[in-house]
C-alpha positions in Angstrom: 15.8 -13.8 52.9 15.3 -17.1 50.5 15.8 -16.6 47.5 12.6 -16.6 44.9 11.0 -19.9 43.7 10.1 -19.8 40.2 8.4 -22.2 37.6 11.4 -22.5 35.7 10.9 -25.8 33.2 14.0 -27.5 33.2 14.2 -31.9 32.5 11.7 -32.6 35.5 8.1 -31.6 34.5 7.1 -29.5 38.0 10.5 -29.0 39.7 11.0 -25.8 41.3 14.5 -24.6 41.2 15.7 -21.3 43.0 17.4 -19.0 39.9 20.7 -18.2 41.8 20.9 -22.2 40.8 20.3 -22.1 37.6 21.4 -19.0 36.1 25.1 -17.7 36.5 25.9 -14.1 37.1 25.6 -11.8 34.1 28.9 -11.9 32.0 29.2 -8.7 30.5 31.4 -8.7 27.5 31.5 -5.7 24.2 29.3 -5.6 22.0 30.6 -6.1 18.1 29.1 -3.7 15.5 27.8 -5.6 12.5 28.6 -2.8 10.3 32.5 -2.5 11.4 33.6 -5.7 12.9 34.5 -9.0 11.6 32.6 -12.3 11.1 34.8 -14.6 13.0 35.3 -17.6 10.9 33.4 -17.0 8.0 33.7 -15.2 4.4 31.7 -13.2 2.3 31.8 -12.9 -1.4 29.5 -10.8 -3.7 27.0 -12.5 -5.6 25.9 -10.5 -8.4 24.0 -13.1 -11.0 21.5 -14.5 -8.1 20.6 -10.7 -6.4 20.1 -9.6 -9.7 17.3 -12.1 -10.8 13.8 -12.8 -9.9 12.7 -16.2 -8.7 9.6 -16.0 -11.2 9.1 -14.2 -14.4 5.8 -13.2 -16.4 4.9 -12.8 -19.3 1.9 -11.1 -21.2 1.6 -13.2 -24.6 -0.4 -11.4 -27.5 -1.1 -12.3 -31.2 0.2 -8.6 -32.2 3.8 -8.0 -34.0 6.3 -5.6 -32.9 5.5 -3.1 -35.7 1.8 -2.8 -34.8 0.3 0.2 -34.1 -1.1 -1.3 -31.0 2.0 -2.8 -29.7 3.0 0.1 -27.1 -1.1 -0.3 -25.9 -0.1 -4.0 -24.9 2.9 -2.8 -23.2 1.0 0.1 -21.7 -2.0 -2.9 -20.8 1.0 -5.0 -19.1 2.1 -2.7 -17.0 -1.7 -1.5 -15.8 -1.8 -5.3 -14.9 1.0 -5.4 -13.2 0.1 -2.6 -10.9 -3.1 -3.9 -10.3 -1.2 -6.7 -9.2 1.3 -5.9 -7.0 -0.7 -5.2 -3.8 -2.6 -8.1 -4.2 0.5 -10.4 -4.9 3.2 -8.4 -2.7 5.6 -7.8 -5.2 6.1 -5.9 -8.8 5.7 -8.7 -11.5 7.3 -6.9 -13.9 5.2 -8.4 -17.1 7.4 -8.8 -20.4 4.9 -8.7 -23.6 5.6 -11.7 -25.9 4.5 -12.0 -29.6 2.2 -15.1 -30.7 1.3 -13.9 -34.2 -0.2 -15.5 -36.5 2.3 -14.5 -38.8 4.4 -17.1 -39.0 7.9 -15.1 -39.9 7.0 -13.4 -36.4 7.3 -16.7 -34.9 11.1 -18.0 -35.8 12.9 -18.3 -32.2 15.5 -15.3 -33.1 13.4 -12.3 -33.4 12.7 -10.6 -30.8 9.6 -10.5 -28.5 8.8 -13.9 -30.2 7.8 -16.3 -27.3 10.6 -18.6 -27.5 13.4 -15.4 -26.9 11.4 -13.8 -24.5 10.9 -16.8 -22.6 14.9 -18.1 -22.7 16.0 -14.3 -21.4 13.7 -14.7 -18.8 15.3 -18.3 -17.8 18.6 -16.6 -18.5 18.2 -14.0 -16.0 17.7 -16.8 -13.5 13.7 -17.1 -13.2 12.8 -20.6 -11.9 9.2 -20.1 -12.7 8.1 -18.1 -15.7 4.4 -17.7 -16.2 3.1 -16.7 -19.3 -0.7 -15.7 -19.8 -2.3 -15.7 -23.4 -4.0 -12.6 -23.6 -6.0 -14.2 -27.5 -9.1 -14.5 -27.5 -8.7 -17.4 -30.2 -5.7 -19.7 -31.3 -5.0 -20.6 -34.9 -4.2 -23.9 -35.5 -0.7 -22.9 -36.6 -0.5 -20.6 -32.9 -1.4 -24.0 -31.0 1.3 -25.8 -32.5 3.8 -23.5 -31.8 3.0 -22.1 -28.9 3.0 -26.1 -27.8 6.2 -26.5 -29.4 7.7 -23.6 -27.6 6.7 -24.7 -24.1 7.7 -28.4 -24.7 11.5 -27.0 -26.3 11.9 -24.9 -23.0 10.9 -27.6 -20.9 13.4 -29.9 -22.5 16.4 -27.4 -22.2 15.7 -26.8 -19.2 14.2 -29.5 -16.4 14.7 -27.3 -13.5 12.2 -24.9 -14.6 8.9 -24.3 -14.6 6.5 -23.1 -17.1 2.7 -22.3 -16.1 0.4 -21.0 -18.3 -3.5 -21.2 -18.6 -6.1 -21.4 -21.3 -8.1 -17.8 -22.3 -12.0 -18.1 -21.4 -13.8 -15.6 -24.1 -17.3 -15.9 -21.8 -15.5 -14.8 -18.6 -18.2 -12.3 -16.5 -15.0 -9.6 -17.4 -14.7 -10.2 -20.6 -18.2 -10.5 -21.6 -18.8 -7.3 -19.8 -16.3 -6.0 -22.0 -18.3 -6.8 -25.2 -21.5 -5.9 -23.8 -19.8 -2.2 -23.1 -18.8 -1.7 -26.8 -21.9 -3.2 -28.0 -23.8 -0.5 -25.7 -21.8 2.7 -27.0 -22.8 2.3 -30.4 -26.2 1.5 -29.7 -26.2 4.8 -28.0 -24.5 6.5 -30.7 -26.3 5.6 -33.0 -29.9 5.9 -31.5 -30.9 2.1 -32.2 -32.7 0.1 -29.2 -32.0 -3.3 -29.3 -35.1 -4.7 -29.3 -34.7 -4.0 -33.2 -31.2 -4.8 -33.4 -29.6 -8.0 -34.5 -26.0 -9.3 -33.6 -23.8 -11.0 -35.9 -20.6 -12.0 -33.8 -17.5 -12.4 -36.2 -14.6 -14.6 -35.2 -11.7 -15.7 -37.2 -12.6 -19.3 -36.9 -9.2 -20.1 -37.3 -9.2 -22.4 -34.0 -10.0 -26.1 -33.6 -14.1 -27.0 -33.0 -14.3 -26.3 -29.4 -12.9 -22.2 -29.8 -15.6 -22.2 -32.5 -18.3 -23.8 -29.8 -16.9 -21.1 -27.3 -18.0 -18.3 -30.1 -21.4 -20.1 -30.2 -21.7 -19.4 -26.0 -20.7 -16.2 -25.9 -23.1 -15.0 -29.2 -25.8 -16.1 -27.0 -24.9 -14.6 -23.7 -24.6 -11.4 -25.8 -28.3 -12.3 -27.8 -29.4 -12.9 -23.9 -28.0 -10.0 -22.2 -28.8 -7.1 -24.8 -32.1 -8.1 -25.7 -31.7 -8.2 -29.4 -33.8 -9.6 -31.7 -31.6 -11.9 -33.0 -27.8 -13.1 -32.8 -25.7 -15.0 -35.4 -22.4 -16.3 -35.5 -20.0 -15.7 -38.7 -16.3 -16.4 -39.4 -13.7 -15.2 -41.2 -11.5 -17.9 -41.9 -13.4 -20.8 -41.9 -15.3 -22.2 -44.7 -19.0 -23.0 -42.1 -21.1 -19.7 -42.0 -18.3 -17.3 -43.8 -19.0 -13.8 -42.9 -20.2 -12.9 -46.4 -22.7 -15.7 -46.8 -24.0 -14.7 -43.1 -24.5 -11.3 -44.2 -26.4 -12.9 -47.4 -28.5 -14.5 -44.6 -28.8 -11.5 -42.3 -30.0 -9.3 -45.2 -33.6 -11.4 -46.1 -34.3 -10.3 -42.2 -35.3 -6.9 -41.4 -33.2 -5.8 -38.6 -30.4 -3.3 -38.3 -27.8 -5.9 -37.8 -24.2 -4.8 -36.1 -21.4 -7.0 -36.4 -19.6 -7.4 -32.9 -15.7 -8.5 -33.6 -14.2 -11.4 -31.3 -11.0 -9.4 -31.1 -9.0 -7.6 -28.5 -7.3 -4.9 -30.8 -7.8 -3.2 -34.0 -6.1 -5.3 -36.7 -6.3 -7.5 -39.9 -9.7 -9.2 -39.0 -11.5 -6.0 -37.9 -9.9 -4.0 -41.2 -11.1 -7.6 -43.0 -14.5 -7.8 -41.2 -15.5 -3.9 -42.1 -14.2 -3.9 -45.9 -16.3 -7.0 -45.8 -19.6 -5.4 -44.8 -18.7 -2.3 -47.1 -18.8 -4.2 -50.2 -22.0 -5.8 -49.0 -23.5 -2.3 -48.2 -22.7 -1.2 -51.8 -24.7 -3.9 -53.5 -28.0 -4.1 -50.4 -29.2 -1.0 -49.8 -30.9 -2.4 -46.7 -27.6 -3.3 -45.2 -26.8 0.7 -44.9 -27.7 1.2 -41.8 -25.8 -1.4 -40.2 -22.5 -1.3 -38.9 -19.7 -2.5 -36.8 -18.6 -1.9 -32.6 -15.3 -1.4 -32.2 -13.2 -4.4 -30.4 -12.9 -4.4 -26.8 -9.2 -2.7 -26.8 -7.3 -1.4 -23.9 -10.6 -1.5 -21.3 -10.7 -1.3 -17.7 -12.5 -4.6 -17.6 -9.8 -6.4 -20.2 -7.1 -5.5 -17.5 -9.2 -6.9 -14.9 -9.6 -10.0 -16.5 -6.4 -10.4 -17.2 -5.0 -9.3 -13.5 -7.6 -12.0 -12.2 -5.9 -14.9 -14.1 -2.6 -13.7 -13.1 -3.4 -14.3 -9.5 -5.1 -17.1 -10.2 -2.5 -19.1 -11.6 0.0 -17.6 -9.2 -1.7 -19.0 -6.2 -2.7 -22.2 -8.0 0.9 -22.8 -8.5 1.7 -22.0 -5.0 -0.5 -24.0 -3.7 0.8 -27.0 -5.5 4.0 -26.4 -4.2 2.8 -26.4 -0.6 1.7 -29.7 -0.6 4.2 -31.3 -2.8 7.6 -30.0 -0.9 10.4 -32.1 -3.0 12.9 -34.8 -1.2 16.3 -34.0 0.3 17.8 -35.7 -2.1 16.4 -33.0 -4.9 16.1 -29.8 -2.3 18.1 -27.2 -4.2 20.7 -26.4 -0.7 21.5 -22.8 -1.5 24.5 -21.4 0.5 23.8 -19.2 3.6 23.4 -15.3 2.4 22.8 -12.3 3.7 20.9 -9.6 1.1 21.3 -6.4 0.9 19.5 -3.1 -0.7 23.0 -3.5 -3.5 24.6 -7.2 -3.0 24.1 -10.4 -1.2 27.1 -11.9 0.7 27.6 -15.3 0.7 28.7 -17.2 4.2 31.5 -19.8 4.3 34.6 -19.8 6.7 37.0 -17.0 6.9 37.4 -13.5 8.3 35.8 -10.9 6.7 33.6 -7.9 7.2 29.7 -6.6 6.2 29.7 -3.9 4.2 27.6 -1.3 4.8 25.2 -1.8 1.4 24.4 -5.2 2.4 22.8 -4.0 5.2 19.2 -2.0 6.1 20.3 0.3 8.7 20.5 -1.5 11.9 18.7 -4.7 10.3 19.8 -7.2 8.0 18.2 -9.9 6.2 19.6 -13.4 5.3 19.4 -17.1 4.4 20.7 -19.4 7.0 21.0 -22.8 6.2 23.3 -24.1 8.9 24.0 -23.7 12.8 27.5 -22.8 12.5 27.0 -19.7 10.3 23.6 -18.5 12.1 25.9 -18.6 15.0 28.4 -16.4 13.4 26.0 -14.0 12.2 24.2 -13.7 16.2 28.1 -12.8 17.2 28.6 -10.7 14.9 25.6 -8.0 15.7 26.4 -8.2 19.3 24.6 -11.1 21.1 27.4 -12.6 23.3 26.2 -12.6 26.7 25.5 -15.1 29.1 22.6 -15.5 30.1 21.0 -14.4 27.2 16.8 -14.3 27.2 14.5 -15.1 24.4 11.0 -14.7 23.8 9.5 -17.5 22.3 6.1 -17.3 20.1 3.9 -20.1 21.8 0.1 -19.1 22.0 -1.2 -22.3 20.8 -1.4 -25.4 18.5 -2.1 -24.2 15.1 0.9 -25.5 13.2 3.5 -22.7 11.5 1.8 -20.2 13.9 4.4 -20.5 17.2 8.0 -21.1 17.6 8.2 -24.7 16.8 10.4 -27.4 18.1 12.8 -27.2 14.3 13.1 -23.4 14.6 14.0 -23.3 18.3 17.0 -25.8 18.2 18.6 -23.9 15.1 18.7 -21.2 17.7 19.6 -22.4 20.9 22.3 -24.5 18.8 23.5 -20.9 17.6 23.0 -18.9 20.4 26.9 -18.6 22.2 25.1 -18.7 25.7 22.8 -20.2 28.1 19.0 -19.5 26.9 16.3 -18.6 29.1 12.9 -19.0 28.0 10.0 -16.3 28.4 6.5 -16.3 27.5 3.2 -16.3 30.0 0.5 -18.4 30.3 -2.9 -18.0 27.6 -6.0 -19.7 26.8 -5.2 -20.9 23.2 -2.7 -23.4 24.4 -5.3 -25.9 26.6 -6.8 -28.6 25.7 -9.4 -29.2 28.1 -12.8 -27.6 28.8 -12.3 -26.0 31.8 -15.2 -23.7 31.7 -14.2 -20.8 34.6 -13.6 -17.1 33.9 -10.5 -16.4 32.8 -10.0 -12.6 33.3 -11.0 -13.0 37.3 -10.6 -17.0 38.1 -7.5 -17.8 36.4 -5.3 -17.5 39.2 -7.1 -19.8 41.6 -7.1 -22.5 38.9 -3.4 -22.1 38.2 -2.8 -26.0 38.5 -4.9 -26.4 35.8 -3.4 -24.2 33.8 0.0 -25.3 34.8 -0.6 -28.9 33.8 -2.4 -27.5 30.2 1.2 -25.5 29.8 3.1 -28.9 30.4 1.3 -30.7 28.2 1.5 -28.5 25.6 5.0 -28.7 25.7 5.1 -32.3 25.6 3.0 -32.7 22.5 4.5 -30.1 20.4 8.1 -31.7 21.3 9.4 -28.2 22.5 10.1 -29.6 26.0 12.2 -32.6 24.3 14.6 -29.1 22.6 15.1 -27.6 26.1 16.3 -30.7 27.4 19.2 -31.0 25.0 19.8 -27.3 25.3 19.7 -27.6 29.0 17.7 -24.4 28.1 15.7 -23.1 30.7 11.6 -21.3 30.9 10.5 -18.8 33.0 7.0 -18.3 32.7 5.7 -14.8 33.3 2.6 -14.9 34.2 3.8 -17.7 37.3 6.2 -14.9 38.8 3.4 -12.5 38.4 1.0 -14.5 40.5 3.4 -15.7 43.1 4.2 -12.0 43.6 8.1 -12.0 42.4 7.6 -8.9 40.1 10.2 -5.8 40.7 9.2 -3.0 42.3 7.9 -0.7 39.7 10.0 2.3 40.6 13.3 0.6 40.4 12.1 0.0 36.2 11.5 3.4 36.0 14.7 4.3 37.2 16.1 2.5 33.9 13.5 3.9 31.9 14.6 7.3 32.8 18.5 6.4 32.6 17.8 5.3 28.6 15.4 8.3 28.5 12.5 6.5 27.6 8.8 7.7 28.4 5.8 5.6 28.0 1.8 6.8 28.7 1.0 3.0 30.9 3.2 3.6 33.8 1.1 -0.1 34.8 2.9 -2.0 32.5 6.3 -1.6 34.8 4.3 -3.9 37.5 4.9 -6.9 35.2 8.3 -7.4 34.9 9.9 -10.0 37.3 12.2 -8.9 39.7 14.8 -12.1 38.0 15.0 -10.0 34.9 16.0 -6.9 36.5 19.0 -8.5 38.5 20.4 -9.7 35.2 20.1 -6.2 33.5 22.1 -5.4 30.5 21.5 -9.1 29.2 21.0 -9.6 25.6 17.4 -9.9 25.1 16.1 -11.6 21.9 12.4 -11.3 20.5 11.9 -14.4 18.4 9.1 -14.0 16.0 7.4 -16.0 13.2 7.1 -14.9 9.7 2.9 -15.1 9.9 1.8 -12.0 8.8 3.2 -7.9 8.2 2.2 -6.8 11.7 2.2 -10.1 14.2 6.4 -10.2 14.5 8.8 -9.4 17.0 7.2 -6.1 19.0 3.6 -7.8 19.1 5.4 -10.9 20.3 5.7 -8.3 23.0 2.5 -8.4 24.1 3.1 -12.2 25.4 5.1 -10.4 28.1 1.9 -9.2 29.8 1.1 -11.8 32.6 -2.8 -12.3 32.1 -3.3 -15.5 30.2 -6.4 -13.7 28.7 -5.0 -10.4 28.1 -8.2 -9.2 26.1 -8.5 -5.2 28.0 -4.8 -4.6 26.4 -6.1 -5.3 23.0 -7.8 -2.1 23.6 -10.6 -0.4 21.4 -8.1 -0.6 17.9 -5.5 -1.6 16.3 -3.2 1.8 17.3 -3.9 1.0 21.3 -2.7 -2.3 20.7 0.6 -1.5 18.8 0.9 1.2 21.4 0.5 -1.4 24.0 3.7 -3.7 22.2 6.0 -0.6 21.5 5.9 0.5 25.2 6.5 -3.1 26.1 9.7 -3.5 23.8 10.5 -0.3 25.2 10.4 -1.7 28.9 12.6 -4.6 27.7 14.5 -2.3 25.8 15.6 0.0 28.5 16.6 -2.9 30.8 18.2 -5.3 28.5 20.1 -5.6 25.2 17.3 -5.9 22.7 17.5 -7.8 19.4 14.3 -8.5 17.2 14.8 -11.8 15.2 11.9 -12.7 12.9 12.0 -16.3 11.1 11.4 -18.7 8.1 13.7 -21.4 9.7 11.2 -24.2 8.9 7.8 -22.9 7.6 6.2 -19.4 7.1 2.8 -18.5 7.1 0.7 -17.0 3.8 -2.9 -16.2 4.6 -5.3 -17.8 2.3 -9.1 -18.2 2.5 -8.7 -21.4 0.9 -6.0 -22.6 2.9 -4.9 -25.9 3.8 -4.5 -25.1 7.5 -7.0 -23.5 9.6 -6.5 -21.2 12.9 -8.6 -19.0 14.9 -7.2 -16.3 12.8 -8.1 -18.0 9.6 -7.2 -20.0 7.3 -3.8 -20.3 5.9 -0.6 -22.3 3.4 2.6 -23.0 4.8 5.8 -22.0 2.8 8.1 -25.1 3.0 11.7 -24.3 4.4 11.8 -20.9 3.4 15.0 -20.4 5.2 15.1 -16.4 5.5 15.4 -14.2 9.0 15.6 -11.0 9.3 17.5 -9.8 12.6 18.2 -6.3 13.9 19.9 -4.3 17.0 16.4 -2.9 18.9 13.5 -4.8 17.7 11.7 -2.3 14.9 14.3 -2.7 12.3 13.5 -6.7 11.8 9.8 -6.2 12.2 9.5 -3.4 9.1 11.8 -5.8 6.9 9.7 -9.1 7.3 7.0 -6.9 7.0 7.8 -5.6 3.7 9.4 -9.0 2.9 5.5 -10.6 3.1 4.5 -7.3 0.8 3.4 -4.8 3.3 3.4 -1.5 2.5 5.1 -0.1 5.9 4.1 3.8 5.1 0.3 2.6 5.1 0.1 0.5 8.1 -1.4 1.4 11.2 0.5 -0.4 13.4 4.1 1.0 11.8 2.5 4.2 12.1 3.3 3.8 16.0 6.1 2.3 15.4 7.7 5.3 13.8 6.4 7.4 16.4 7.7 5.2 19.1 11.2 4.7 18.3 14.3 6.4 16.0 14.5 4.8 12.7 16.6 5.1 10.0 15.2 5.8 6.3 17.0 2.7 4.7 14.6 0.2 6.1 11.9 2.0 4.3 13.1 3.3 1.2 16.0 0.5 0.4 15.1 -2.0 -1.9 13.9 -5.6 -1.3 14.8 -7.8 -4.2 11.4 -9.8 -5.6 12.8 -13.1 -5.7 12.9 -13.1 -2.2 9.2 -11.3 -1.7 8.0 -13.9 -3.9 9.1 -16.4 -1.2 6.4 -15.8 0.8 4.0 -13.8 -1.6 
């Protein structure tokens, strides 16, 4: 009997080479343990500094001293924040409270909590970024300058950092929402409506003109919003409109006036402001009934407000560094690095061993900056047969989405034996408008679709990396139409020999009969890092042959995973699995105001991010790059299956992930 004719891509665009031709006999060789064997020809040292840092720092900056009383609410309103935060963000930000008073002995750059100390530790912990958000409602003249000063003295000591910060908006919908709440509890209290209400809105006034305009806009949002019959503005510490001549003012109109502090907490100017209006009480009778709202304080809506700006300026500075990726000649080159739950081990060239903390179970996570080293690290968790077949991401065009031509050379350049390409036809690679029916008329128009394939490969440059690899594709979905599949009991023979049951006995009609003469293979799922869920068991699902594949999506989310767990179960039982998830050149974060656009959404790209996270059996790199892009694995329906569908050990749920390297892709 001939032997089978696949479309196997290999130099020529259309040849058709028999396998026995082009792939040896299955060299079966032992498989190393990367938690007791030796790296060959590398070394590992502990890094402590670096795995103990975090690549960006924040910090909440306030006009209150240490020894207020409200301090400990800050640091109680920092910590709210950063909660609120976190599963927006991905990570903890871990806010630090700074002191901005406008007491100047608070201010001298060796006490601590002032900005300048709290901003060097944060540098000296090893932050790159530190982001400090002013949570004032006003700056003093004197706060400006230093505050200025401060920034501009860190900047100068150190040029490889970065400081962001943005500018307090007293009229934001939050905020003002804020006022208008205080302003309605002691309406209530009282029993006043506001049609017979004035509002006199004291500031300190301390500020340059525009803070004082900024007081001006938010007195009449306020005058607007509650219906008052009149608003004023007065100021404590500035000689236009003083609070007692305002009150002078106030007092020869007959309304039952209530003075509204521009303040956050409870302090000097609101103890000023009421002692103010008590002496003016004790000479006007009139003035008895009026009074004074507390100041906003530790509010629901302040913490929003302030949690909104965080995010803000986090993704405005990510966004910045998307487009503006530096030059080689200033690209910081860290070393290659695996991380671990307790250390981080450095990779250079010697013999040594992983410990067991620098690992996540059967998963481990790393930096790999050259070929040499990701080499090492495939040998060293067992891949070291030959063949050895890889699932590629390639389901269309939209750029940082597939396995691109960068990413696939580091690994074929790593990999210690001959690579064979898998992945199936589908509808988001073509280019032309080739309007039959996919799910019934696909296979007549398989030249088309062949061609479409080809060309995809030629324009991505992919085709150009298999050629210097002498790397070889076998597409799925051709086998699968040309009637080369294995029989379907001869799978379920290995499914029952590994003991593994699945609930679509169809899926074992899709798996080429090629594959099953080279069982006990290593088998290698490369994924992208493009979302918590879409990484190597989804990449899975390209393993189907239909180019459409829409009736396995299923009704929900749960068939689906279902559908990709019994498929890397499949693979599983027949091969040597190994899930690989990477950053080798760009990662995708999901933004509705992206840059890039796919049929997903839009979406930034992370420049050169450089992580992967590889494991023995695919689950273990999937739920690390999943919590690595902030997932949280325990609330995911798609891990939910997961868990159900294979063994896994606790430590890749419960072990820690550092936030420096979360913040890469946050």
């Amino acid at each position: 009997m001939p032997a089978p004719l696949f479309w196997i891509k290999k130099q020529d665009k259309h040849r058709n080479v028999p396998l026995h031709e082009t792939i040896s006999d299955t060299i079966h060789e032992p498989i190393i343990n990367v938690f007791h064997h030796p790296l060959p020809n590398a070394t590992m040292s502990i890094i402590q500094a670096p795995f103990a840092s975090t690549a960006s720092a924040f910090v909440l900056l306030t006009d209150l001293r240490p020894d207020d009383p409200n301090w400990a609410l800050a640091e109680q309103l920092a910590q709210t924040i950063a909660e609120q935060c976190t599963p927006i963000l991905g990570f903890n930000p871990h806010i630090q409270l700074a002191s901005l008073s406008a007491d100047q002995q608070w201010m001298d750059d060796d006490l601590p909590h002032s900005l300048p100390v709290v901003t060097n530790a944060c540098l000296a912990n090893g932050a790159n970024n530190v982001f400090v958000l002013p949570a004032l409602l006003e700056f003093s003249i004197f706060q400006q300058q230093a505050f200025a000063e401060c920034i501009n003295q860190v900047r100068r000591n150190h040029t490889d950092k970065h400081i962001f910060y943005d500018a307090p908006d007293i009229c934001h919908p939050l905020l003002f929402q804020a006022f208008i709440d205080r302003i309605g509890v002691h309406l209530q209290t009282q029993q006043i409506p506001p049609q017979q209400t004035g509002l006199l809105l004291v500031a300190s006034g301390h500020g340059d003109p525009t803070s004082r305009a900024k007081s001006y806009q938010l007195m009449r949002l306020l005058w607007e919003h509650i219906g008052a019959q009149r608003a004023e503005v007065a100021f404590l510490r500035h000689e236009k409109t003083p609070l007692p001549e305002q009150l002078a003012n106030c007092a020869q109109r007959p309304h039952n006036w209530l003075l509204v502090p521009q303040m956050i907490w409870n302090g000097e100017h609101t103890e000023y402001t009421r002692l103010i209006l008590s002496d003016f009480q004790k000479q006007n009778a009139q003035a008895e009934s009026w009074g004074a709202c507390d100041p906003i304080g530790k509010s629901d809506l302040l913490a929003a407000y302030l949690q909104q700006r965080l995010v803000t300026l986090w993704n405005e500075h990510r966004e910045k560094m998307t487009v503006r990726e530096p030059s080689a000649k200033h690209q910081n080159i860290s070393p290659s690095t695996i991380y671990g739950p307790d250390k981080s081990i450095t990779l250079n060239n010697s013999e040594t061993t992983v410990p067991q903390n620098a690992t996540y179970g059967p998963a481990i996570m790393a930096d790999v900056r050259d070929n040499e080293t990701f080499g090492h690290l495939l040998h060293t968790i067992g891949i070291q047969s030959d063949p050895i077949f890889v699932k590629v991401t390639w389901h269309g065009y939209a750029r940082g989405t597939y396995t691109d031509p960068v990413a696939l050379d580091k690994l074929l350049s790593a990999l210690p034996g001959r690579a064979i390409l898998l992945e199936g036809h589908t509808v988001s690679r073509n280019q032309g408008q080739e309007t039959f029916e996919w799910e019934t008329e696909s296979r007549e128009n398989r030249t088309w679709i062949r061609d479409q394939e080809q060309d995809y490969l030629q324009r991505t440059g992919l085709q150009d990396v298999m050629d210097k690899h002498d790397a070889h594709y076998l597409n799925i979905t051709e086998a699968y139409w040309d009637g080369q599949c294995a029989n379907p009991e001869d799978i379920a023979a290995y499914l029952k020999t590994t003991g593994t049951e699945i609930t679509h006995p169809e899926l074992l009609e899709f798996i080429p009969q090629v594959l099953l003469d080279h069982a006990g293979c290593d088998f290698i799922s490369f994924a992208r890092f493009k979302g918590p869920t879409r990484l190597s068991i989804s990449n899975c699902f390209g393993l189907l042959p239909g180019p459409l594949r829409a009736e396995w999506h299923g009704p929900n989310l749960t068939y689906f995973a279902k559908v990709c767990c019994e498929m890397a179960k499949i693979y599983g039982s027949i091969f040597n699995p190994f899930g690989l998830v990477e950053a080798l050149n760009v990662a995708v974060r999901w933004n509705r105001k992206g840059l890039y656009r796919s049929r997903w959404g839009h979406y930034d790209l992370v420049p050169n991010p450089g992580m992967i996270t590889l494991s023995r059996g695919l689950p273990g790199a999937d739920m690390l790059a999943s919590r690595l892009q902030g997932q949280n694995i325990t609330r995911s329906a798609f891990f939910d299956v997961v868990r159900s569908s294979f063994q896994l050990t606790p430590e890749l749920c419960t072990e820690p992930i550092a936030d420096h390297l979360i913040q890469r892709f946050a």
